[in-house]
Structure formats: structure tokens, C-alpha cells
C-alpha positions, -999 to 999 in steps of 0.1 A, spaced: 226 2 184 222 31 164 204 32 130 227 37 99 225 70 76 231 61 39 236 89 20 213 112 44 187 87 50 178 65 76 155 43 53 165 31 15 143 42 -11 144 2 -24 123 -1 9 97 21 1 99 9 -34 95 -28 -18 65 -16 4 48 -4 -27 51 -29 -51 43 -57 -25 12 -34 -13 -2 -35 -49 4 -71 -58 -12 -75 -25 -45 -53 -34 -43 -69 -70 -49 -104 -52 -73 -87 -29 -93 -78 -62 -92 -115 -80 -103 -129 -43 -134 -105 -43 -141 -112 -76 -142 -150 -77 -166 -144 -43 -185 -124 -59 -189 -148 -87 -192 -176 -63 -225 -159 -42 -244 -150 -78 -242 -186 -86 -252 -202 -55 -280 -174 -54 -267 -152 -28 -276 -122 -45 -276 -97 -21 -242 -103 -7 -226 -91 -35 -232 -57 -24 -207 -63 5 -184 -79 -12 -183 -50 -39 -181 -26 -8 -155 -42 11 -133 -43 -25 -137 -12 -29 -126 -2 6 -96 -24 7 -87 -9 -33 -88 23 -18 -67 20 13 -38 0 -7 -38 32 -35 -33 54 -5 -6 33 8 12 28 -20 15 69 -28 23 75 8 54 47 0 58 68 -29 58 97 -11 85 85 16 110 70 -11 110 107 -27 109 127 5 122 104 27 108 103 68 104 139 69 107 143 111 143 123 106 157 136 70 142 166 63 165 194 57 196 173 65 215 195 45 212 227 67 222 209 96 259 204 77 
């Protein structure tokens, strides 16, 4: 079955806007998660794996960013191998 075009696309933009939103709701829970571990292994006296835990955040923090502008990216652009210069083709 072939894929449907709308309007020159083969992908909404509400998808992309979809992906991103529910990529940084996803890396905001991410965030509260590492925090209240981090929280946790200071008060039972696990100092030192607080270290990973702020490492691992911050990882995670900066992969969703970069997933959510390459979302970003696609719902202004579009797929660029599939919609790219559709209008030339016409």
C-alpha cells in the first residue's frame, strides 16, 4: 500500500510536533527520576554514586535536546530524501 502525500509531505508536521513534545515530557520525567535517586543515595550514604547518577542525567538530558530539534527540524524541513524539492519535480 502506498504511503499518502498530504500537501507534499509524506509525514504530518503534528507528528513531529507529537515526537517532540512527548520526547521532552519524557526527558523532564527522566530528570525528576534522577533527581529523587540522587536524593535517595545521599541519604542512605551512597555518596559516591551520585556521580553516576548526575552523569547518566546529563547524558540522557542531552540526547532528548538533540531529539527534540532534530523533530523540530523534520516538522519544518520535512524528510529531506522524500520531500525535498517537491516543487521542481511539478
Amino acid at each position: 500500500m502506498a504511503y499518502s502525500r498530504t500537501k507534499g509531505r509524506y509525514v504530518p508536521r503534528s507528528t513531529w510536533f507529537a515526537l517532540s513534545c512527548s520526547t521532552m515530557q519524557l526527558v523532564t520525567t527522566i530528570a525528576l527520576v534522577a533527581l529523587t535517586a540522587s536524593l535517595a543515595a545521599v541519604s542512605i550514604g551512597a555518596a559516591d554514586d551520585v556521580m553516576a547518577i548526575a552523569l547518566v542525567t546529563v547524558g540522557v538530558i542531552v540526547l532528548g535536546l538533540a531529539l527534540v530539534r532534530l523533530f523540530v527540524s523534520l516538522e519544518v524541513n520535512g524528510l529531506p530524501l522524500l520531500e525535498a524539492d517537491h516543487a521542481s519535480t511539478t
